[in-house]
C-alpha positions in Angstrom: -26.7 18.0 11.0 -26.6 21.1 8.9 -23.8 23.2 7.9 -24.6 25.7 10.2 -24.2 23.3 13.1 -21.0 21.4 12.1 -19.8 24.9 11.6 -20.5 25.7 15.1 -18.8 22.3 16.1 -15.6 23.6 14.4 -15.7 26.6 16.9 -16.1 25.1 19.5 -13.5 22.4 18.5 -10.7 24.9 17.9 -11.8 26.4 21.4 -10.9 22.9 22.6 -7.6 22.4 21.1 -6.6 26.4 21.8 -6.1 24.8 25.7 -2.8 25.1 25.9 -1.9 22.0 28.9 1.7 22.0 28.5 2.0 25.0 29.3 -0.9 25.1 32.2 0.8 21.8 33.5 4.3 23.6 33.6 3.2 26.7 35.8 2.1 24.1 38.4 5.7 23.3 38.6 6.6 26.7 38.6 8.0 26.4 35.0 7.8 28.3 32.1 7.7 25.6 29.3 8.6 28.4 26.5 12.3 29.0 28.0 13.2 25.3 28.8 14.6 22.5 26.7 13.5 23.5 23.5 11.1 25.8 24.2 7.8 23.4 22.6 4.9 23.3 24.5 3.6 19.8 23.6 4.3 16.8 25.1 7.9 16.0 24.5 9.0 19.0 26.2 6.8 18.7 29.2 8.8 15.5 29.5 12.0 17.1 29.0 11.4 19.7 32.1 9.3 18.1 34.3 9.6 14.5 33.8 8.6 11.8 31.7 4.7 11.2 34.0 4.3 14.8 33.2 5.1 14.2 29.6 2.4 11.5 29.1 -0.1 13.4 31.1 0.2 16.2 28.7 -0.1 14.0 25.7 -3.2 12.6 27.3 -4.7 15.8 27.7 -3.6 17.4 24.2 -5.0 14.0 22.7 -8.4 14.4 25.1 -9.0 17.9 23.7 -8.9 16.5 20.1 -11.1 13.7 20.7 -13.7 15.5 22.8 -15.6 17.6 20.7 -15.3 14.9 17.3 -17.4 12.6 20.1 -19.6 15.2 20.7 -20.7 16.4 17.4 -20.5 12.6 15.9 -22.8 11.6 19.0 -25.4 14.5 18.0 -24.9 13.9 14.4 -25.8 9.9 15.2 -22.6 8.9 13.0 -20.3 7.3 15.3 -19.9 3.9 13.9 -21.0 4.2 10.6 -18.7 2.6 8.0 -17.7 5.9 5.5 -19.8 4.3 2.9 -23.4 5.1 4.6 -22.1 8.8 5.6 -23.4 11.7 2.7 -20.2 13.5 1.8 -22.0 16.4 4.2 -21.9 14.4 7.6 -18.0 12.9 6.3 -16.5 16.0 5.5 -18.7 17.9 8.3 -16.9 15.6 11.2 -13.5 15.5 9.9 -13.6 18.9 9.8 -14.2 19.5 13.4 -11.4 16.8 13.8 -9.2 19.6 11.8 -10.7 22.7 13.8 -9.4 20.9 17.3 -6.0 20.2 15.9 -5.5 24.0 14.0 -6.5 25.3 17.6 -4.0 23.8 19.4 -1.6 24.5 16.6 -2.4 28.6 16.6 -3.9 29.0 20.1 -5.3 32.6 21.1 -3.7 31.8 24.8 -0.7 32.2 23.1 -0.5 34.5 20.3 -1.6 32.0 17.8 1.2 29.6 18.8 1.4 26.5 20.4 2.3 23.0 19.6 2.7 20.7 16.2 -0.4 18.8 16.7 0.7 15.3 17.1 -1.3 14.1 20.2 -4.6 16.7 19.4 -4.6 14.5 16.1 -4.6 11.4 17.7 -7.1 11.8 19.6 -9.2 13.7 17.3 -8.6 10.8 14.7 -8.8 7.9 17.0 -12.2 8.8 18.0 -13.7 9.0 14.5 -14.6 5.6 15.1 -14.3 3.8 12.7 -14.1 6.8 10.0 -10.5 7.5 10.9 -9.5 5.2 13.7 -7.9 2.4 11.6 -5.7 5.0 10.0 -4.6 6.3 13.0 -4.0 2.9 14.7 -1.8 2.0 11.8 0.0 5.5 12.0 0.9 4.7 16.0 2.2 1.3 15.2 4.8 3.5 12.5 5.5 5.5 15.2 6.2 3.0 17.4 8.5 1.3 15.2 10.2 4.2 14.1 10.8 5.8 17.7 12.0 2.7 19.0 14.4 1.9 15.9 15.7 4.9 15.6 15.0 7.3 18.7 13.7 10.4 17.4 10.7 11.3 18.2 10.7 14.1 15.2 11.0 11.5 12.9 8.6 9.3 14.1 5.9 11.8 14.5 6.6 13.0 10.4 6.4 9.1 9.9 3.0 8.2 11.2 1.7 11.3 10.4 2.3 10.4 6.3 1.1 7.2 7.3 -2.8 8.2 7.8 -3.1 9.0 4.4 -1.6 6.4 2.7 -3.5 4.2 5.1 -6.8 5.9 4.3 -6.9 5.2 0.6 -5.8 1.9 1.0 -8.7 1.0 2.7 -11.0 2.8 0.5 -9.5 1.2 -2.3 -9.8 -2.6 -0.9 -13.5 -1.6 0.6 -13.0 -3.3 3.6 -16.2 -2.3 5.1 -14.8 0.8 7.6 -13.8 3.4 4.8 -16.0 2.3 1.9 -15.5 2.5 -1.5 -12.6 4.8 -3.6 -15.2 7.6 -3.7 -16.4 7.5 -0.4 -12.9 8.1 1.0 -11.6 11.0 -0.7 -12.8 13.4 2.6 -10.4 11.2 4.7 -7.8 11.2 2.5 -8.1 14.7 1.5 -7.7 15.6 5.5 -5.1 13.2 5.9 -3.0 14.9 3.7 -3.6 18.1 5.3 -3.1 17.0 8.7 0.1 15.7 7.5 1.4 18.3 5.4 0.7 20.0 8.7 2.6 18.0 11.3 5.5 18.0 8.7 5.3 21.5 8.3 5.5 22.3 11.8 8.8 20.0 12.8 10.1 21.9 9.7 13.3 22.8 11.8 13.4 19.6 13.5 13.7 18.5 9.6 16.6 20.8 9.4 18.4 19.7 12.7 17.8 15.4 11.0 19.7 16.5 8.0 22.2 18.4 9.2 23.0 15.9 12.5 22.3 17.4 15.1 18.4 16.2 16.0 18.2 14.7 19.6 16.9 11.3 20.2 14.8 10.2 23.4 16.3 6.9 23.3 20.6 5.8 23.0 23.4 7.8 22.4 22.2 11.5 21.6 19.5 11.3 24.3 18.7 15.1 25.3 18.5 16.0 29.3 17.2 18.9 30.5 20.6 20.2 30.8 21.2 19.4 26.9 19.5 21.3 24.4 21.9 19.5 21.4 20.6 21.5 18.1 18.7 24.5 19.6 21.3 27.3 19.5 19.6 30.6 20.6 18.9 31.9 16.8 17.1 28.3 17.0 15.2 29.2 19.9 13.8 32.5 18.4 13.4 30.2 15.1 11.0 27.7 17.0 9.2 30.5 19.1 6.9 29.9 16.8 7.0 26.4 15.8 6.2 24.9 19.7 5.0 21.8 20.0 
C-alpha cells in the first residue's frame, strides 16, 4: 500500500475511534455520562452508571472501533499474519499507525470537543488485531492487567500497568526473534508505538495518578469500591480537572 493510502486509513481510523459509545450508550438510558460518577466516558464509568453489562458492552464497542479499521487496511494491504520480519518498515510503521489514528480519535473526538476517553479498550482492540504484529504484546499486557486489577482493585492502576507492559513486551520479542516480531531491527516501529501508546494511556489517568498517591483512588473490587452514589476522590475542582481527561 502507498503512503497515500495508509494515510487515508489513518483518517478513516481516527473517524472510527472519534465514536463516542459511552456516551451514545448512556442517552439510551437517559443519562448524561459527563455529570455522573466521575464524569469519564469510557468503559469504567458506563459501569459505574448504568451497570456493570453496560460497562462491558462499551468496552466491546470502544475495543471494536480500534480493531476495525487495522483489519481493514491490513486485509487490503495483504499483511495480516505476517511475522514483523517479512513487513518493509513502510507496511509496519503504515499499520501501526492506523492502530494509533483509532486510538488518538477516541482520545480527542470531534463529537466532543476533542475529548473523550483514555484509550484503554480502542488500544486493545486496535493492538489485538495486528495479528501477530502486536497481538502477543497485547495478550501479555491483559494478563498484567488482570493480575493487577484483581490483586489490588484499581482499575487506574491496572490500565497504567498493562499499558507499560506492551512495550517492554515488544522488544523482548524482537530481541529473542521468536518468529512473530522478528529481529531487534525489525521491531523498533512496535516498540516505538508502544511507547507512545503508553506514554499516552499514562498521560491521560494523570489525575487518577494523583488520586493513587495521595489515597484517595477508588477500587472496583474490596474495601474502597466506588457506587454510583460514591464518587471517593473526584471533588468538584476534580470534576472540572477531568472534563477533559474522560475516559
Amino acid at each position: 500500500m502507498t503512503s497515500t493510502g495508509w494515510l487515508i486509513w489513518c483518517l478513516i481510523a481516527f473517524s472510527f475511534g472519534s465514536i463516542p459509545f459511552g456516551v451514545l450508550l448512556a442517552k439510551l438510558k437517559k443519562v448524561d455520562l459527563r455529570t455522573v460518577g466521575s464524569g469519564n466516558t469510557g468503559a469504567t464509568n458506563v459501569g459505574r452508571a448504568l451497570g456493570r453489562n453496560w460497562g462491558i458492552l462499551c468496552f466491546v464497542l470502544d475495543a471494536a472501533k480500534g480493531a476495525t479499521p487495522v483489519v481493514l487496511a491490513g486485509s487490503i494491504a495483504g499483511i495480516i499474519g505476517q511475522p514483523a520480519g517479512a513487513l518493509a518498515p513502510s507496511e509496519a510503521s503504515g499499520w501501526l499507525a492506523v492502530g494509533v489514528a483509532s486510538i488518538l480519535g477516541h482520545v480527542f473526538s470531534p463529537f466532543l470537543n476533542f475529548k473523550g476517553g483514555k484509550g484503554v479498550a480502542t488500544a486493545c482492540g486496535a493492538l489485538l488485531a495486528m495479528w501477530p504484529l502486536m497481538t502477543i504484546p497485547v495478550l501479555v499486557a491483559a494478563g498484567v492487567f488482570i493480575v493487577m486489577i484483581l490483586g489490588l482493585g484499581f482499575m487506574s492502576l491496572a490500565s497504567m500497568a498493562a499499558a507499560s507492559a506492551v512495550p517492554c513486551t515488544a522488544l523482548i520479542l524482537g530481541l529473542v526473534g521468536d518468529g512473530t516480531q522478528g529481529d531487534s531491527g525489525s521491531v523498533l516501529p512496535q516498540t516505538i508505538t508502544g511507547l507512545v501508546i503508553a506514554f499516552m494511556v499514562i498521560w491521560r489517568h494523570r489525575s487518577n495518578l494523583a488520586r493513587l498517591l495521595d489515597g484517595t483512588e477508588p477500587k472496583v473490587f474490596g474495601a474502597g469500591r466506588m457506587t454510583r452514589e460514591s464518587n471517593q476522590g473526584d471533588t468538584p475542582s476534580d470534576r472540572n480537572t477531568t472534563s477533559t481527561n474522560r475516559h
